[in-house]
C-alpha positions in Angstrom: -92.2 74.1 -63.8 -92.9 77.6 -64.3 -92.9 78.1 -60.6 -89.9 76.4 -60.1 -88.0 78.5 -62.4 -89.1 81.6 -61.3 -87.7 80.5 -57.6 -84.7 79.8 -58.9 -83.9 83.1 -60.5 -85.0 85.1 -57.3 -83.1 82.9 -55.2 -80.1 83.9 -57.8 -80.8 87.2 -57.7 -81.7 87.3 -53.7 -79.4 85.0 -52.0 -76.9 83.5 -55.0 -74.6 82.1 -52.1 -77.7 79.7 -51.4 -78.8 79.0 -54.4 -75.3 78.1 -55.4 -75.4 75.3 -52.8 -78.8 74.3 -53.7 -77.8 73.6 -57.1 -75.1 72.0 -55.8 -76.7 69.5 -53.2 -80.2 68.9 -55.1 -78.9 66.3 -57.4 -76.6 64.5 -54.9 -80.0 64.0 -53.0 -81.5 63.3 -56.5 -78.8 60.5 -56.8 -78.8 59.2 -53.2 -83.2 58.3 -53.8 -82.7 57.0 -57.0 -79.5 54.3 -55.7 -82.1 53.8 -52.3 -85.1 52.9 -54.6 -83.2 50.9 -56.8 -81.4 48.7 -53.9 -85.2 48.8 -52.1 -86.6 47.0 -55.0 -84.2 44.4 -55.0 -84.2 43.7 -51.6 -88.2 43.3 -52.5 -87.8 41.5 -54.7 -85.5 38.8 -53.1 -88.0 38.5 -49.8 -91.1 37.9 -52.1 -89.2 35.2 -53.5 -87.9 33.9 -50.2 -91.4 33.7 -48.5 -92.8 32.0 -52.5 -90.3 29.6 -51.4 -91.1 28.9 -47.6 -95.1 28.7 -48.5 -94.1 25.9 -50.7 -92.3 24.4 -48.2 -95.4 25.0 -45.6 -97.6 23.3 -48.1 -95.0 20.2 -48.5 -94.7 19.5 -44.6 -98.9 20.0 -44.4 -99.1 17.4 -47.4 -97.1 15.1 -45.9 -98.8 15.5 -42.8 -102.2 15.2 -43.7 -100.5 11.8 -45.9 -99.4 10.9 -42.2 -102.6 11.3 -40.4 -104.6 9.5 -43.0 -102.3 6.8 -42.6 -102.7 6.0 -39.2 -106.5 6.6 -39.2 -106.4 3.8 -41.6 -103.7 1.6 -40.1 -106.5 2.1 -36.6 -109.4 1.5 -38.6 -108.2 -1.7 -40.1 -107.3 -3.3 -37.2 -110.5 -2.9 -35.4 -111.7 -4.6 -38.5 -109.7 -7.2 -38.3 -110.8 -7.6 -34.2 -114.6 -7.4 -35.3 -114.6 -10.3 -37.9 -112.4 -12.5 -35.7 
């Protein structure tokens, strides 16, 4: 901080012109990364619940697949039951 300070007061002293307009645009820039982090963690946010929702989905059409292949393997395997006994 110390160093910081003492840049600023030889900037002042050396080139106040500059210094003047660093003052002056520092905190816009301060301002401009705070809004950009604050909109960048919503947007995070929002995706990580999107893709929480789509991996549910995944795992409801898998479900129901694996419900679908089970079925038939059973509807197959009864009826070549059915063709042994008779």
């Amino acid at each position: 901080m110390a160093t910081f300070v003492t840049g600023f007061v030889v900037g002042f002293t050396a080139v106040w012109q500059l210094a003047l307009v660093t003052l002056a645009v520092v905190p816009l820039i301060a301002i401009i990364g705070g809004t950009h982090a604050a909109t960048l963690s919503k947007l995070s946010s929002k995706s990580q619940a999107a893709l929480s929702q789509a991996g549910n989905i995944v795992e409801q059409v898998e479900r129901s697949r694996e419900h679908g292949f089970s079925l038939l393997t059973h509807l197959i395997l009864t009826k070549n039951t059915v063709f042994l006994i008779f």
